[in-house]
C-alpha positions as CSV (number, residue, x, y, z in Angstrom):
1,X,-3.2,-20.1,-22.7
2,X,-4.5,-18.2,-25.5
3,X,-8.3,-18.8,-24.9
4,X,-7.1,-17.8,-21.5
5,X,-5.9,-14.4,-22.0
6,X,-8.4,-13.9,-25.1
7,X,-10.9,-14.4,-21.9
8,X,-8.8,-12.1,-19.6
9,X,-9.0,-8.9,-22.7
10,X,-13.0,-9.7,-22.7
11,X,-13.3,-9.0,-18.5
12,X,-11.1,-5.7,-19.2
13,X,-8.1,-7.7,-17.8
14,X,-4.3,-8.0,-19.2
15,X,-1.5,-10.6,-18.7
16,X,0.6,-8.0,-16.8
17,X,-2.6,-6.7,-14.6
18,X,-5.4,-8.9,-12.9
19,X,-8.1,-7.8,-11.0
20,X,-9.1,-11.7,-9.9
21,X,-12.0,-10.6,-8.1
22,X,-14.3,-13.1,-7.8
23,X,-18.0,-12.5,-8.6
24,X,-19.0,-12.8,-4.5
25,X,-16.3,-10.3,-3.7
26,X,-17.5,-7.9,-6.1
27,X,-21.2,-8.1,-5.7
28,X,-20.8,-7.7,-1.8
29,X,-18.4,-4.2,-2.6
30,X,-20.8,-2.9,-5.2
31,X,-21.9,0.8,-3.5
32,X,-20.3,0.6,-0.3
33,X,-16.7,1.2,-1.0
34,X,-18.2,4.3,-3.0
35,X,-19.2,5.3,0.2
36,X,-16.4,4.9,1.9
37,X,-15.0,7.5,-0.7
38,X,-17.6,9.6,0.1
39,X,-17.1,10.1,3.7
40,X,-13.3,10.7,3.6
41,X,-13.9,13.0,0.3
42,X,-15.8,15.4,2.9
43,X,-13.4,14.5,5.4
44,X,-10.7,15.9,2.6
45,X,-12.6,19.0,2.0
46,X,-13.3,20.5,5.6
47,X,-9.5,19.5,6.6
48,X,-8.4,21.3,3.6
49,X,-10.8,24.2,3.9
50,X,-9.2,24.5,7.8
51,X,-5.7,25.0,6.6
52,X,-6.0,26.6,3.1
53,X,-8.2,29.8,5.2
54,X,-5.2,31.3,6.6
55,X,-4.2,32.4,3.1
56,X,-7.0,34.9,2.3
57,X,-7.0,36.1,5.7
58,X,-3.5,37.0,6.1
59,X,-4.1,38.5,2.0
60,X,-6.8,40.4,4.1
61,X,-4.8,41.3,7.2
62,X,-2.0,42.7,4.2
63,X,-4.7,45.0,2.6
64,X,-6.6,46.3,5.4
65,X,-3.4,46.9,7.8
66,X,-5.2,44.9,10.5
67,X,-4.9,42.4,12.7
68,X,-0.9,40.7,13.6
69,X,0.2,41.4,10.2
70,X,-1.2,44.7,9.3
71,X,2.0,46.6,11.3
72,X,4.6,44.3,9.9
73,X,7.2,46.2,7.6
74,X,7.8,43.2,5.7
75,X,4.1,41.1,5.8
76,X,4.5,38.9,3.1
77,X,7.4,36.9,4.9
78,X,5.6,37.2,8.2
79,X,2.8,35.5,6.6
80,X,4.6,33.1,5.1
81,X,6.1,32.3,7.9
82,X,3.1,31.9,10.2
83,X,1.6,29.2,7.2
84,X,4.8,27.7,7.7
85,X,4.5,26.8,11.2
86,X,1.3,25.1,10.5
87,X,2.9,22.5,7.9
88,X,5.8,22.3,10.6
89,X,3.2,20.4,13.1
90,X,1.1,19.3,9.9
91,X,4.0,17.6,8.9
92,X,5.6,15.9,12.3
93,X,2.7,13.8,12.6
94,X,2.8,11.8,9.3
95,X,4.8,9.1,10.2
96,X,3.3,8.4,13.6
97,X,-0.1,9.0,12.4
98,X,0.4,6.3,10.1
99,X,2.2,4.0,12.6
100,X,-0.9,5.0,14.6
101,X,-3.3,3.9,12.4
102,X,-1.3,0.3,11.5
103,X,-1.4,-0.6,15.2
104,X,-5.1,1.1,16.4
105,X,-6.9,1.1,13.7
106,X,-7.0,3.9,10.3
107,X,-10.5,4.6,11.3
108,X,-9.4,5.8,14.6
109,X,-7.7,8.0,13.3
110,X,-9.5,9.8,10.9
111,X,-11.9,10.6,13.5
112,X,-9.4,12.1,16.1
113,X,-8.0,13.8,13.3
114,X,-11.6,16.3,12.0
115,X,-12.6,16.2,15.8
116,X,-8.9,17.9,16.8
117,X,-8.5,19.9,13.6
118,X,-12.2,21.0,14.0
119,X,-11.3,22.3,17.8
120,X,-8.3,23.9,17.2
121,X,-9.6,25.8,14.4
122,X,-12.2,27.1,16.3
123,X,-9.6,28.3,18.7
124,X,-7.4,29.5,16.2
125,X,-10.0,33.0,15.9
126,X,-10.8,33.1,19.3
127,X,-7.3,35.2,20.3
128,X,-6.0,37.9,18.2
129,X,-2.5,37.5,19.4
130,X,0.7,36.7,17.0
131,X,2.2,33.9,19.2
132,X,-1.1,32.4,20.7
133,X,-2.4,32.1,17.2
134,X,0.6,30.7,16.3
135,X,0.2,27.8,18.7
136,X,-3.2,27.2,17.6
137,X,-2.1,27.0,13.6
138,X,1.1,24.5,14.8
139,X,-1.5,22.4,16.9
140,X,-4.1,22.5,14.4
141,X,-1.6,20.8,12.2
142,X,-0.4,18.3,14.0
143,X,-3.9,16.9,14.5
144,X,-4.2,17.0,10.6
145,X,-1.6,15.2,10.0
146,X,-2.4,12.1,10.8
147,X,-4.9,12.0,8.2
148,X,-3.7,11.4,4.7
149,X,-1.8,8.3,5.9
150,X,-4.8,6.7,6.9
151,X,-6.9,7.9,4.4
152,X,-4.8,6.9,1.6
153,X,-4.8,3.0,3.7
154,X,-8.3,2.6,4.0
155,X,-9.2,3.2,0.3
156,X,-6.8,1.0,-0.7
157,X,-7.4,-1.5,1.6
158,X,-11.4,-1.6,1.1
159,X,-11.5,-0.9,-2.8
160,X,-11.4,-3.3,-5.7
161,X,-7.9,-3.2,-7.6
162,X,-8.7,-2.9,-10.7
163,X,-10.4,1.0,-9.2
164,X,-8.1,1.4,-6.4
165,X,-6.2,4.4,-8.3
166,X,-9.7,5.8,-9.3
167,X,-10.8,5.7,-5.4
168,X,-7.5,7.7,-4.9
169,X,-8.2,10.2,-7.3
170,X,-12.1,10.6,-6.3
171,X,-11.8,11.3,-2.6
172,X,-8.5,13.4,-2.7
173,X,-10.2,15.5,-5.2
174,X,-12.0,16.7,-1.5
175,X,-8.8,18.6,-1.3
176,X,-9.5,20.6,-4.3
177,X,-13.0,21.3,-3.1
178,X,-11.5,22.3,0.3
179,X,-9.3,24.7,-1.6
180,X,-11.6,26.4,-3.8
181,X,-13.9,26.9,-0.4
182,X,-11.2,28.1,1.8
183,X,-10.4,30.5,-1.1
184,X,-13.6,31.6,-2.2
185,X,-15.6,31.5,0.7
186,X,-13.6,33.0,3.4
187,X,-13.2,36.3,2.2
188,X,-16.6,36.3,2.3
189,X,-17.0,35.6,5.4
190,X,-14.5,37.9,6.6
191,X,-17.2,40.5,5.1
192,X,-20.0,38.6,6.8
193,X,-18.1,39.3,9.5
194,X,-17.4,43.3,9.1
195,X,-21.3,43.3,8.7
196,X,-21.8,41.6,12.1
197,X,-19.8,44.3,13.5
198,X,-16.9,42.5,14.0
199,X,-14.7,45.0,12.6
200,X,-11.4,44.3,12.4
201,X,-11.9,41.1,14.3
202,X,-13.8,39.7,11.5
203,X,-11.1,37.9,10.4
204,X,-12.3,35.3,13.0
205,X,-15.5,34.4,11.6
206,X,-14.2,32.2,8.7
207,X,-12.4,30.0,11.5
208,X,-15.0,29.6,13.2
209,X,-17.8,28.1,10.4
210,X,-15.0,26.2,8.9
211,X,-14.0,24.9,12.1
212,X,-17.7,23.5,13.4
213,X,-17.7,22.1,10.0
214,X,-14.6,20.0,10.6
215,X,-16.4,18.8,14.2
216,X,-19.9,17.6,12.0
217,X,-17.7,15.7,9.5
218,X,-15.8,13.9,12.4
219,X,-18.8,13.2,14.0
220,X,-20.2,11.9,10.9
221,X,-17.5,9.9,10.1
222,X,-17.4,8.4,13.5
223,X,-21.1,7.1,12.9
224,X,-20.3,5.8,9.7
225,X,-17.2,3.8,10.9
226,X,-19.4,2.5,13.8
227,X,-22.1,1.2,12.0
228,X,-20.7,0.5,8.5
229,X,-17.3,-0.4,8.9
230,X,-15.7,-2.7,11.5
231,X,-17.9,-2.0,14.3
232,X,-17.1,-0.1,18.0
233,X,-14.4,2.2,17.8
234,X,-11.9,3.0,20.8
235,X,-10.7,7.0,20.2
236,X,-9.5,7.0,23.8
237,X,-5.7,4.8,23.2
238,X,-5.1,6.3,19.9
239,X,-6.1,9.8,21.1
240,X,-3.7,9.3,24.0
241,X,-0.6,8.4,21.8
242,X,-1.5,11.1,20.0
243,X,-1.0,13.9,22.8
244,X,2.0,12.4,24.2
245,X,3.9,12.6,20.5
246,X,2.6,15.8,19.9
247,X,3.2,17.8,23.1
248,X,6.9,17.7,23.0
249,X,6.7,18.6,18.8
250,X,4.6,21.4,19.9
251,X,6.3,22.5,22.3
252,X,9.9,22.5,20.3
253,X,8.1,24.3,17.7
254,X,6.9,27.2,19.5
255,X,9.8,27.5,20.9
256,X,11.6,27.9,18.1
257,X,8.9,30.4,17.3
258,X,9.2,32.2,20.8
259,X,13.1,32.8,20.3
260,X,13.1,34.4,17.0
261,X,10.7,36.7,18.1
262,X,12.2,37.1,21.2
263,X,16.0,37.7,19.6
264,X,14.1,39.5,16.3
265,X,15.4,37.0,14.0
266,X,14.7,37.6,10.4
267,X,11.9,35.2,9.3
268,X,14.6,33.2,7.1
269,X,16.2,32.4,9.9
270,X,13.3,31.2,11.8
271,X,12.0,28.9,8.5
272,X,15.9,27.8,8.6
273,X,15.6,26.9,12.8
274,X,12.3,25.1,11.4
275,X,13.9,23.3,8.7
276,X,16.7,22.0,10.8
277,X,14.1,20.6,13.6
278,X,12.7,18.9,10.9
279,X,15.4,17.8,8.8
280,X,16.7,15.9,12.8
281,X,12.9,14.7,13.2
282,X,13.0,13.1,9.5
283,X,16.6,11.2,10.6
284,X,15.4,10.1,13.9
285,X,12.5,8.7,11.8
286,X,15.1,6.7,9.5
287,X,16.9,5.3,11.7
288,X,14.1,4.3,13.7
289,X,12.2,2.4,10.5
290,X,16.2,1.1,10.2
291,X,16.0,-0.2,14.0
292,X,12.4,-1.8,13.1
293,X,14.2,-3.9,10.2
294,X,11.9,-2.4,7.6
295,X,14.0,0.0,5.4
296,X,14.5,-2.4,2.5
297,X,10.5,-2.1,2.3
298,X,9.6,1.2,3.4
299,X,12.8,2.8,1.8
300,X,13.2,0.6,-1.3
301,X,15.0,2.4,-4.2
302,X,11.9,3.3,-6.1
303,X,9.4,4.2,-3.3
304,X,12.1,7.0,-2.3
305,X,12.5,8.4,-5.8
306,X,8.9,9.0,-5.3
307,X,8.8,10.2,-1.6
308,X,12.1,12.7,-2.8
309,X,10.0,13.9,-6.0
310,X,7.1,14.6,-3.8
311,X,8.7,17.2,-2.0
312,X,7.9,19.0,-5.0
313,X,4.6,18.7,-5.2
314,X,4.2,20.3,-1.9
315,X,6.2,22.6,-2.7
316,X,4.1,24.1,-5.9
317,X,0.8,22.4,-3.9
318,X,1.0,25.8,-1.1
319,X,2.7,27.9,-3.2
320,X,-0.4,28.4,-5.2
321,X,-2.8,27.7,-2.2
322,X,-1.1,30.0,0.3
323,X,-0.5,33.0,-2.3
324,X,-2.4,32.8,-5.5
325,X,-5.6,34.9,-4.1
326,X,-2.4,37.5,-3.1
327,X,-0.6,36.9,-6.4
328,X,-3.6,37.6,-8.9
329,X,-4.8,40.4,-6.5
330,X,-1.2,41.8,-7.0
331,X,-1.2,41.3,-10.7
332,X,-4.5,42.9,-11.6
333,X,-4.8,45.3,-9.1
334,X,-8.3,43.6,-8.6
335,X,-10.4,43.1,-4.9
336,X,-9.9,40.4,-2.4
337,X,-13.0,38.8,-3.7
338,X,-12.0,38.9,-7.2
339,X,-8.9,37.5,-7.0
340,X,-10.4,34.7,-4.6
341,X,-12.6,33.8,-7.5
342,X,-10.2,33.6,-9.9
343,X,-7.8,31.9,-8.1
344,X,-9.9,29.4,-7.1
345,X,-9.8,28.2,-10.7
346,X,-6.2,26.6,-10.0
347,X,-8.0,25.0,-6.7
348,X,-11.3,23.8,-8.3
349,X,-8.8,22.2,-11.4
350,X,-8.9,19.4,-9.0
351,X,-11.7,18.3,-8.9
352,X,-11.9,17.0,-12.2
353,X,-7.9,16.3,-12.4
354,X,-8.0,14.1,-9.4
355,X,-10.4,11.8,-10.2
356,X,-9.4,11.8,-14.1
357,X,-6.0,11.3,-13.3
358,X,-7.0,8.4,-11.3
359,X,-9.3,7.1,-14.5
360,X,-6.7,7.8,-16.6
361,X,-4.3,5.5,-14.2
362,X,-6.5,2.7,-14.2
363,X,-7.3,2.2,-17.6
364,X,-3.9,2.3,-18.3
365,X,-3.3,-0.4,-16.0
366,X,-6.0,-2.9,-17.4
367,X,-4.2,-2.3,-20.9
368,X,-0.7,-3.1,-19.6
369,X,0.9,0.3,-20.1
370,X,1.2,1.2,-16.1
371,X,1.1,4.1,-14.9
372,X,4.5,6.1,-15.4
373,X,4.3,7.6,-18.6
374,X,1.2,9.4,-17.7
375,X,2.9,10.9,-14.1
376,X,6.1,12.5,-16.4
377,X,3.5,13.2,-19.3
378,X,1.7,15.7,-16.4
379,X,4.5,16.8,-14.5
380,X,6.0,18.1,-17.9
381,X,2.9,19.6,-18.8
382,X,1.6,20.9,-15.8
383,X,5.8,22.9,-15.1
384,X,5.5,24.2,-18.8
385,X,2.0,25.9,-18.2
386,X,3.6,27.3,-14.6
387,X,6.2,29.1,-16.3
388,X,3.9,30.6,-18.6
389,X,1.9,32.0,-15.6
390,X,5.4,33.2,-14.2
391,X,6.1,35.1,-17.3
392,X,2.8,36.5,-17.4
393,X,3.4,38.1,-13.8
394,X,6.5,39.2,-14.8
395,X,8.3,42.8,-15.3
396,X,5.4,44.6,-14.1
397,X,2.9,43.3,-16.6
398,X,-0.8,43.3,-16.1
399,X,-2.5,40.2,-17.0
400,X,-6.4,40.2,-17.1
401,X,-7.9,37.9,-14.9
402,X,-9.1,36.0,-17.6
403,X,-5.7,35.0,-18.7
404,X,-4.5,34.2,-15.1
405,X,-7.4,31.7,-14.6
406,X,-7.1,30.2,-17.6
407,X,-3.2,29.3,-16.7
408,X,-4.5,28.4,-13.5
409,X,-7.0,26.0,-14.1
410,X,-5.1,23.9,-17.0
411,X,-1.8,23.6,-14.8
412,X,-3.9,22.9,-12.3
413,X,-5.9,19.9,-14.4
414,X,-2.2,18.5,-14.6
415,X,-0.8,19.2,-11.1
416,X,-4.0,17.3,-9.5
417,X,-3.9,14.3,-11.9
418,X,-0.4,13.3,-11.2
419,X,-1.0,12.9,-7.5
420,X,-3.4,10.3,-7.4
421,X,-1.2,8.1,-10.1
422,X,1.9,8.9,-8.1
423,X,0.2,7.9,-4.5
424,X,-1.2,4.9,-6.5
425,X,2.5,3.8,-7.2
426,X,3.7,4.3,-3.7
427,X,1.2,2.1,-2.6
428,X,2.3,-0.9,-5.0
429,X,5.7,-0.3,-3.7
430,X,5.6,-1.7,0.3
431,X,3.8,-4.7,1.8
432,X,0.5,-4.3,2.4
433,X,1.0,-4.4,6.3
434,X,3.3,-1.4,5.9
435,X,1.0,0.5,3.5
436,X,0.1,3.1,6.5
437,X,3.6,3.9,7.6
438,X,4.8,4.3,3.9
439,X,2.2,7.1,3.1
440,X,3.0,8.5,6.5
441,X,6.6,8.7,5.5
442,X,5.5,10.2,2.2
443,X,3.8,12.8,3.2
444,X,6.6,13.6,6.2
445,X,9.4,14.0,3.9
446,X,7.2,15.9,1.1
447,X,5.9,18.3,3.5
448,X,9.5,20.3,3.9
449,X,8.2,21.2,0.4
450,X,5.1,22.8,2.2
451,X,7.2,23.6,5.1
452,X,9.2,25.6,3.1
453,X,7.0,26.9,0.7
454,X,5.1,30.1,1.9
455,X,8.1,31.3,3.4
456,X,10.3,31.2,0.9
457,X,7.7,32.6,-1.6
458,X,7.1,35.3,0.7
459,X,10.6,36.8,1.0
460,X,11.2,36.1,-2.7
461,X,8.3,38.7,-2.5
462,X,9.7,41.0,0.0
463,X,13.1,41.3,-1.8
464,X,12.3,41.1,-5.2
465,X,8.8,43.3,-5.6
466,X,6.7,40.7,-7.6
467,X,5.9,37.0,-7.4
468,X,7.8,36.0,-10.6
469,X,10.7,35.0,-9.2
470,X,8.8,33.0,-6.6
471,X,6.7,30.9,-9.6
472,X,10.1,30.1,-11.2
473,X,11.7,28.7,-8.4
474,X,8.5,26.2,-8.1
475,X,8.7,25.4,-11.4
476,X,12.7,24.6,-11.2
477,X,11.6,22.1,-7.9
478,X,9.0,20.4,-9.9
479,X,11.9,20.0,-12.8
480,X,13.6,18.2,-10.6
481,X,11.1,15.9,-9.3
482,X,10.3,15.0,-12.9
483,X,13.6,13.8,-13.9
484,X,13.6,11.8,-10.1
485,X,10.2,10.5,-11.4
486,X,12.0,9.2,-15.0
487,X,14.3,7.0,-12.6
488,X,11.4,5.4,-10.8
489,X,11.1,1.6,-11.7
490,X,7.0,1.1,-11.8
491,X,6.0,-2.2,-9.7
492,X,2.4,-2.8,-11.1
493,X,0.0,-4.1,-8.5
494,X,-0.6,-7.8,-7.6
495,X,-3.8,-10.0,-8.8
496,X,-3.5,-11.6,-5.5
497,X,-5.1,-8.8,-3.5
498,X,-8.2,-8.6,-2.9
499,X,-9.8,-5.9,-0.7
500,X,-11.5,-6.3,2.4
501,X,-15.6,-5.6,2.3
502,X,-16.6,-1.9,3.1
């Protein structure tokens, strides 16, 4: 037994964590799961550009008093709550999108998601209207997300164990890059746009790059799949499911939408209308995984502690993505295009968090430690270097943009390497077979965090005069996640899987 594990330390490998890949299985996955991570990494980054855009353009709609917000006496909550409806669809289709993938396939899925996020994004600058756009945002976000669930599936089901955390952290750092583009980027295409002689219809443009860019990564994805990866694919049955869930969400949404604007309801009570249609949606899902006789597995003690705790995540995740280029603008008094940049420093934090957090997650694994420690280690860090940036907002001060994007880019360091560790946990947590619907349930329930997020921000705005108040009521969710987190029971993952080839 010793010469045994004295073997095991010399291969990298512990008593409490195996990789037992055998030498075939590895040589045949050397390269191609890489990429694998490459394909969904850019898949990551033109989903996340699509969603993160409407930010900056509603910070430019605030600033130029144009376009469906310009008029509005109280814009920041408008705007809020127009990024709110997008994570309302966005976050309806988690569980079915990875129910979806378990039964037609993940890769399926992926594709109809960039092709129908790539469409509707397109349309999404192509009326100018409050409620049509709207309907595009809510649409847009349905066909995102079915994404992440399948994403998350196919890297761990095609990646070695012993770097399945890694592949996590590598290919969701796409969302960082799709952050820092959507904030960087599309104020300058706004002002490609004014040059064009769009005018105050140049708001459009960024839509539209960012929304052909989506339809070239699906279709590149789609060729990969086919000729890499399983073979033929069938969009058609998966594609069809799709539209019948979605029509009826879409419809209950805009609806929603359509009588508060109808009755003039304040925008509180139109995110509180939204919350409770979710809030039902998220029970009917219980009960349903309940019915199915999987809610020992899917709702195990420890796997909710984590799904509960992500809310929080979300929660911070679009509070910084939706406002920050609005926040630092605020705070310095400096130009669209200058708080873009800076902001984009909490954004671009991801792309070395992700994948180092991942690393990190790993390597703790192979030495037997797991992977708890370092999740409440970053959640700590990462909600005492918010606060700082709250207080450096605060009473009027005026911060140089220096300071803010220093704060921004070390809590974002932290904030980006926890998710990865914490996904990896959720994965060890539910049969393999289930692996799909779990991260679809996930993301559902943690998505009221990004549900609720903008809104809230934005009328903490409105009635308090400065986004302090907003950055301290994060920072209090994500205290709260962190002591859900200390609860959590780690499961380490099992030497008997082995991954299928990529």
């Amino acid at each position: 037994m010793t010469e045994q594990i004295r073997r095991m330390a010399q291969r990298g490998e512990t008593a409490t964590y195996r990789t037992d890949l055998s030498e075939r299985t590895t040589g045949r996955l050397t390269g191609r799961y890489t990429t694998l991570w490459t394909v969904l990494l850019f898949g990551w980054v033109l989903s996340y550009a699509d969603r993160t855009l409407t930010g900056p353009v509603i910070a430019w709609m605030i600033e130029n008093k144009a376009g469906f917000i310009g008029d509005a006496s109280n814009p920041a909550a408008l705007g809020g709550l127009v990024g709110s409806m997008f994570f309302a669809g966005y976050m309806l289709t988690q569980y079915p999108g990875g129910r979806l993938g378990d039964r037609y396939g993940h890769r399926e899925m992926i594709v109809v998601s960039l092709l129908w996020a790539g469409v509707m994004t397109i349309v999404s600058g192509i009326w100018a209207g409050l409620i049509v756009f709207v309907a595009a945002r809510v649409l847009t976000g349905l066909g995102e997300g079915v994404f992440y669930s399948n994403d998350r599936t196919l890297v761990i089901k095609h990646t070695p164990v012993h770097r399945r955390t890694l592949g996590l952290g590598v290919v969701i750092s796409g969302l960082s890059i799709g952050l820092t583009l959507g904030i960087v980027l599309t104020p300058v295409f706004i002002e490609w746009g004014a040059d064009l002689g769009m005018g105050t219809g140049s708001w459009r443009l960024p839509f539209w790059i960012f929304g052909v860019g989506a339809i070239v990564v699906g279709v590149v994805a789609w060729s990969y799949f086919r000729s890499r990866l399983g073979g033929a694919m069938r969009l058609g049955a998966p594609l069809g499911r799709l539209v019948l869930f979605s029509l009826p969400t879409f419809v209950a949404i805009v609806v929603v939408f359509l009588l508060a604007e109808r009755l003039h309801w304040p925008e509180w009570g139109t995110a509180i209308a939204i919350g409770v249609l979710a809030l039902v949606y998220v029970g009917v899902v219980v009960r349903n995984v309940a019915a199915a006789g999987h809610a020992a597995t899917l709702f195990n003690r420890d796997v909710t502690l984590i799904y509960i705790g992500y809310i929080a995540i979300l929660y911070n995740l679009w509070f910084f993505s939706f406002w920050s280029v609005q926040i630092v603008r605020e705070a310095t008094s400096s130009t669209l295009v200058a708080a873009g940049l800076t902001a984009a420093f909490n954004a671009g934090a991801g792309i070395i968090g992700f994948p180092l957090g991942g690393w990190l997650a790993d390597w703790s694994l192979r030495h037997g430690r797991g992977r708890k420690p370092l999740l409440l280690g970053c959640t700590l860090a990462y909600s005492v270097l918010a606060f700082l940036f709250g207080l450096s907002i605060a009473g009027g001060n005026k911060p140089s943009l220096l300071l803010l994007g220093v704060l921004l880019f070390t809590s974002g360091l932290f904030f980006n390497a926890l998710q990865p560790i914490a996904q990896g946990m959720t994965g060890d947590m539910v049969p393999e077979d289930q692996r799909g619907r779990a991260f679809g349930l996930e993301n559902l329930i943690s998505e009221i965090g990004a549900v609720a997020s903008p809104v809230v921000s934005g009328i903490l705005r409105d009635k308090t005069g400065d986004w302090a108040t907003g950055v301290y009521v994060a920072v209090g969710i994500m205290v709260v996640a962190l002591i859900l987190f200390t609860l959590v029971r780690e499961r380490l993952p099992g030497h008997h899987e082995d991954p299928e080839p990529a």
